[in-house]
Structure formats: C-alpha cells, structure tokens
N, C-alpha and C positions, 0 to 999 in steps of 0.2 A: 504494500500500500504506500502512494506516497501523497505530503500532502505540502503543498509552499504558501509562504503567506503570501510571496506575490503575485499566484495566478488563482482563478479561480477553474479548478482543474475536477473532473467527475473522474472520482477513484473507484475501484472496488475493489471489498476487501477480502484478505489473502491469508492465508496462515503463518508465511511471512513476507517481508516485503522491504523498502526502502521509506525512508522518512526523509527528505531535505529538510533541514530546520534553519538553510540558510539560503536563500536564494540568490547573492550577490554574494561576493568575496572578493578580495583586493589581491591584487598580485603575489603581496607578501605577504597577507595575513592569512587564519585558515580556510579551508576547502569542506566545510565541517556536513557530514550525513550522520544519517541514523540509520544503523539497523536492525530492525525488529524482526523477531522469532517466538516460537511458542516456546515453553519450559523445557520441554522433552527434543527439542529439534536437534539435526544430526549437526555433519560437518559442512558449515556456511565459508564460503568465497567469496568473493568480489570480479568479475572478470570485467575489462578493458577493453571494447570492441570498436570495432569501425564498419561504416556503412554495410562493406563485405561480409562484416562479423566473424573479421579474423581478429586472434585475440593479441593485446599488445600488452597486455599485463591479467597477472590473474595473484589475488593477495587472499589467504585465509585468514578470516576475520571471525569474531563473537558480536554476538549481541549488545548493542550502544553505541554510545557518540565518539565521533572517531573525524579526524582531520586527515581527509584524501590527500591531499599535497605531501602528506608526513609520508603516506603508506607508498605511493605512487609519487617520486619526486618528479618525474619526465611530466607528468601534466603542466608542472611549471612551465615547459619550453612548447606544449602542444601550441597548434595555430588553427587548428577546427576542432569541431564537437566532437565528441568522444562520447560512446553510449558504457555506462557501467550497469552491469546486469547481476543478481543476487543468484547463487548458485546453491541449491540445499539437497546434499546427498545427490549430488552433480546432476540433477535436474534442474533447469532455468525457471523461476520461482519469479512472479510479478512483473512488473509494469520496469522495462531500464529508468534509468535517468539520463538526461542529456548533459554533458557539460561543458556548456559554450565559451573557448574564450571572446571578452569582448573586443574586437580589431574593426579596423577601417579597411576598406575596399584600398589595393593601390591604383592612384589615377589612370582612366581606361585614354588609350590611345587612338584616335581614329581619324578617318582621310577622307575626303567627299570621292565619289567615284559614281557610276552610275549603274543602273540594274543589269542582270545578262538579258539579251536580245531587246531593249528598249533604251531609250533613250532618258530615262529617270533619272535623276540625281537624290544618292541617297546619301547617308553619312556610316561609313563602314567603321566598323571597330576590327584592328589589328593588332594590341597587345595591349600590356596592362604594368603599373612600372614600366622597368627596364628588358622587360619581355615580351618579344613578338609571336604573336600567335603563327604567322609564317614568314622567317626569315628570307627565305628566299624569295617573297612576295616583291617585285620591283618597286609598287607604292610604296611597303612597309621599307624599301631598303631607304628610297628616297627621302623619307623623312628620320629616320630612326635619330640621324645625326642631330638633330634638333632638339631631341627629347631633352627636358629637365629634368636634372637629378631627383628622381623621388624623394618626399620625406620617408623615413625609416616605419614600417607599420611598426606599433607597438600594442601588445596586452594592456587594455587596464583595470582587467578586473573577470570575475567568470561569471555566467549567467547557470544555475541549476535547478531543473526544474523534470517532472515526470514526462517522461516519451509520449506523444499523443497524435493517434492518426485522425483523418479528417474524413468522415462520412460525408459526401455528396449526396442529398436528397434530392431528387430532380424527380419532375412528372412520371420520367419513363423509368423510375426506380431508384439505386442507389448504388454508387461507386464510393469505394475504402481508398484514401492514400496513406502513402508512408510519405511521410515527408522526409528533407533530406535537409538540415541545417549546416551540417558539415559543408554541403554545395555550396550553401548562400542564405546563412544565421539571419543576417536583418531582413531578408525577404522570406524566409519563414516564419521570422516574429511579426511580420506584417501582417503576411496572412491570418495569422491566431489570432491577433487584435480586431482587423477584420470581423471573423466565423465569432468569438467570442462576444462582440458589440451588436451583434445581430446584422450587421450594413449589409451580409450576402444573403439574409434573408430575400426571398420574391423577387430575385434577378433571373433573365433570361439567359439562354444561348441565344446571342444577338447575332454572330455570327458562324455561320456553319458551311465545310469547305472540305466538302467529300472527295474533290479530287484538287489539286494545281493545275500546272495550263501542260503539265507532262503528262496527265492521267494519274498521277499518284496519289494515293490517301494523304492528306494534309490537314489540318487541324479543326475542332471546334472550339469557341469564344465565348467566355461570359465573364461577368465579374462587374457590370455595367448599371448603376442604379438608375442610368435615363434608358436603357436599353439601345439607345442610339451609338454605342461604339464611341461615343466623345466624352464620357462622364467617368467619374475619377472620387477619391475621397478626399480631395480636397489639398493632397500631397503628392509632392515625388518621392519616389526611391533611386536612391544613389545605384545603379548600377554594382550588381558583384559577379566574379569572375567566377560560376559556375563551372566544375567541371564534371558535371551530370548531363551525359548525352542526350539528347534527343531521341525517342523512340516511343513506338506505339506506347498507351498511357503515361506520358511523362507529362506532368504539367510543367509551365511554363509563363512568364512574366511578360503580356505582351506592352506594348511602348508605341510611343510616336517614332520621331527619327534623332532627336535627342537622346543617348543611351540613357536618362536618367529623369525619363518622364513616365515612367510605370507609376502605377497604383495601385489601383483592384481587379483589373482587367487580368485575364489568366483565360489560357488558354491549354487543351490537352492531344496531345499528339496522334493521328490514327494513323502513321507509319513512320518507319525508320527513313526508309527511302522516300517520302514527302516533306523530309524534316531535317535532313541530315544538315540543310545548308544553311540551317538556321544557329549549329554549333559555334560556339563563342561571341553568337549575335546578339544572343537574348540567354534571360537568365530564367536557367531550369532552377526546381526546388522541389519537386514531389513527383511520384510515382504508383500510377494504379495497384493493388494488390487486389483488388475482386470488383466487378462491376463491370468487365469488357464485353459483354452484351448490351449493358448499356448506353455503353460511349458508344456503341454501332448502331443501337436504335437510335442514339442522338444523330448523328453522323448522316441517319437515312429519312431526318428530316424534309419532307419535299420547299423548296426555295423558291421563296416569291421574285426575291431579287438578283440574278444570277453575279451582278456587277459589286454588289457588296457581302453575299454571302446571307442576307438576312432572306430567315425563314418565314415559311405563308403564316405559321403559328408558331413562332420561337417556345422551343421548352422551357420550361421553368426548373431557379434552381430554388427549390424552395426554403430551403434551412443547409445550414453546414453545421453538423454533431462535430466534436472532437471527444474523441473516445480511448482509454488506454490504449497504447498503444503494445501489442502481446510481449510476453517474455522472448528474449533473443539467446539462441544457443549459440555455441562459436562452431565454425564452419570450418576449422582446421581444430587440431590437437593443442593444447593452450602447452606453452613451454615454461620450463621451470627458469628461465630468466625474464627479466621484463624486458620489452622490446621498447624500443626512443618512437617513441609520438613523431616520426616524419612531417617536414612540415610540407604543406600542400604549396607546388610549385606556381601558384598564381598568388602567393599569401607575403 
C-alpha cells in the first residue's frame, strides 16, 4: 500500500506494501520510505528496476522507516525515474514506487526546413544540449558550430510517489497505460495533474487519422477541451527528450510547430511504421497495456472531414481513472552487486 501526502493517489490494500512518508527530498538530505509487512511475513527486498524491469539494485530490508539514499547510494547520481518494487518471499508484492529525480530538459536544438514532398516550412528538432540526434545530418552539421555551451543539468531534489497507470474511458470502452516518467517526468506529471483535476473529463477524439498520405496507420487525437484541435490548459510544456519510441499504443504529446507548445493534447499511435518519423519530434510518455481493440474501434471512426481528420461523431473521452499501477517482477536474475543508475544519454 502506499500513500503520499502530496498526491491524492487511490490505493488498495495489500498484506504488504510501500508507504512514502516523504514525497520530496533534497539532494543531500534523506530518500526516507516505509515498509510495511504483517507480523508473520517472510524475507522482504527492495528491488531497483527500470522501465525494462531489469534490476539495478536489489537490498534486503525489515519492516520500517529507512532512508533509500543510505541503502542504494547510486540513486544519488541517477538522472531518470527508477521504479522500487517490495519483494516478499520473492514474489513482487504491491503497487512500485517511482523515484523521480527533479532535472530540467537540456535546450532542444532545431532548424527551419521544410516537409518531404511539399513545400511547408516546419521547425525540425535535431539535438538537444551538445547532442545531435543525426550527426551526419548536413542541416544539423551546418549549424552545430553555433550551438551555446549548455548550462550543466543539475538534480535538485526527488519527486516519490506510488506507480499509477491511467485508464482511458472513452464511448467505445477502455484502454490501460503504463506511463513512462523515466521518458519524460514533467510530461507525465502533466498529464496526472490533468486526469487528477478532472480537465480530460468529456473530451473528444477530435482528431482521427487511420491512415497518412502513404496508406499507413497513423495516429488518433484528443486531449482538446474546445474539441476544435486549438485548445490547451492554458500552458506550455517545455519540451523533453523522450526516448520512448513511437509504436502502435504509444501515446504521445502533440504540439504546434514551437517544440514547447504542448499541453493537453495527446495523441496514440496505430502503427510503428505510420509513426516512426515522428521519433525525437515529439515527446512520447505512455504506452497501451490492454484496450487495442479499442484504439481500432476508435481508429475506425467514419470522418466527416477528411482535410483535418475530424470525425462525423468524435468519440468521447469521458473520465481518465489513475489506478495502481500492478506489482513489477524483474525481467532478468537480480545480481548480488548493485549496478550504477546509467545516466540517460539525452539527460
């Protein structure tokens, strides 16, 4: 079970489980959880996972308050979320917890250029810092020389809180994500804020785009509280350098031509090959786990307007649940050393 004072998070209870009793922590001060067990419970762990749910630390722990940083020093140096999962009598046991450091996006780099086979002017993103997404790219060579030295990203603090996937309630039923913080922390915290405030309450799929102009599956759109494709909560989000590919059920942060004018707008992929080219263009953050009959009934919405995608009767999304998110087992054999929190080459 876990429970933070700073989200309002729907738990359910476990025989054991995790308690955050802190939800913020400073660099240098502690990382402090809780964990609960019943009287009789066997031998509890701690294991260290990543997206993959390969483990990168695994500590045997008792029951109580206990400062991560102490047990697990390398979270000190981690630069994305890191899921900790409670292990009892090596069965994966409750809800993980996420633990986000807090960091800034490094400045995304980008070059005017124009669409393939059209004559558009768009604004392309080709690296981010001191790194280009394709070196050998001529635009990217041609400017790179110009670039200013980044500020240094720094830590200043972690964000801990209970893992939580997002149930999509829409007309034609209900799609599960796993969302992915480690991809892109502030555009997951969006969204929760979002799904948690009610705002994606009685939004459409505004727009819906069963094929591209190649014939391939490419994406549906909602997230719109005018359902007009131009409406917004009222902010931007800084652009982060996802590096969560694009593929059938992935959702995704759609934008104007500013990398750093998202919002609420999101959008979900119905193929790899209709999406691929959208890779380091826009920032992913979640992925379907159950409901891909639904994104195809969405998908198979019939289209009033062929020229913007908008359907004769846009579906409705009608609530966004955030729901625990299930216990995570590790996907390799956990080793008796702990492994360095690598840090993510876009961080």
């Amino acid at each position: 079970m876990l429970e933070t004072a700073a989200w309002n998070v729907p738990t359910t209870p476990s025989s054991a489980g995790l308690n955050a009793v802190m939800p913020l922590a400073r660099p240098n001060g502690p990382l402090e959880i809780e964990v609960m067990a019943p009287a009789d419970h066997g031998d509890l762990a701690l294991l260290v996972l990543d997206r993959q749910e390969r483990v990168l630390a695994e500590i045997s722990v008792v029951p109580g308050r206990m400062n991560l940083l102490a047990l697990v020093p390398d979270l000190a140096r981690a630069t994305r979320t890191a899921w900790i999962q409670l292990i009892a009598d090596g069965t994966a046991v409750g809800s993980p917890l996420w633990i986000t450091p807090l960091r800034g996006s490094p400045p995304v780099r980008t070059v005017s250029s124009t669409r393939p086979g059209t004559q558009d002017p768009y604004t392309r993103i080709v690296g981010w810092g001191d790194r280009a997404l394709d070196p050998t790219d001529p635009q990217t060579g041609a400017v790179m020389g110009g670039w200013s030295v980044p500020d240094p990203v720094v830590t200043s603090g972690y964000r801990v809180e209970q893992a939580v996937d997002a149930r999509l309630v829409t007309s034609e039923g209900s799609m599960l994500v796993a969302l992915a913080p480690d991809a892109a922390p502030a555009t997951v915290d969006n969204f929760l804020r979002l799904a948690r405030s009610g705002f994606l309450d009685r939004t459409t799929f505004h727009r819906v785009v069963p094929m591209d102009r190649e014939g391939r599956p490419f994406v549906i759109q909602g997230g719109d509280p005018t359902g007009t494709g131009d409406g917004g909560p009222g902010w931007n989000l800084a652009m982060e350098p996802s590096d969560l590919p694009h593929d059938r059920g992935v959702l995704g942060m759609a934008r104007g031509d500013d990398p750093d004018s998202a919002g609420s707008q999101f959008y979900v992929c119905l193929s790899r090959e209709g999406t691929a080219r959208l890779d380091g263009q826009y920032c992913t953050f979640g992925q379907l786990r159950d409901g891909f009959d639904v994104l195809d009934r969405i998908a198979a919405t019939p289209i009033g307007d062929a020229t913007t995608g908008r359907p004769k009767d846009p579906p409705l999304l009608e609530r966004v649940e955030l729901v625990p998110a299930p216990p995570r087992s590790p996907a390799t054999p956990a080793t008796p050393a702990i492994t360095p929190l690598s840090p993510a080459p876009t961080r």
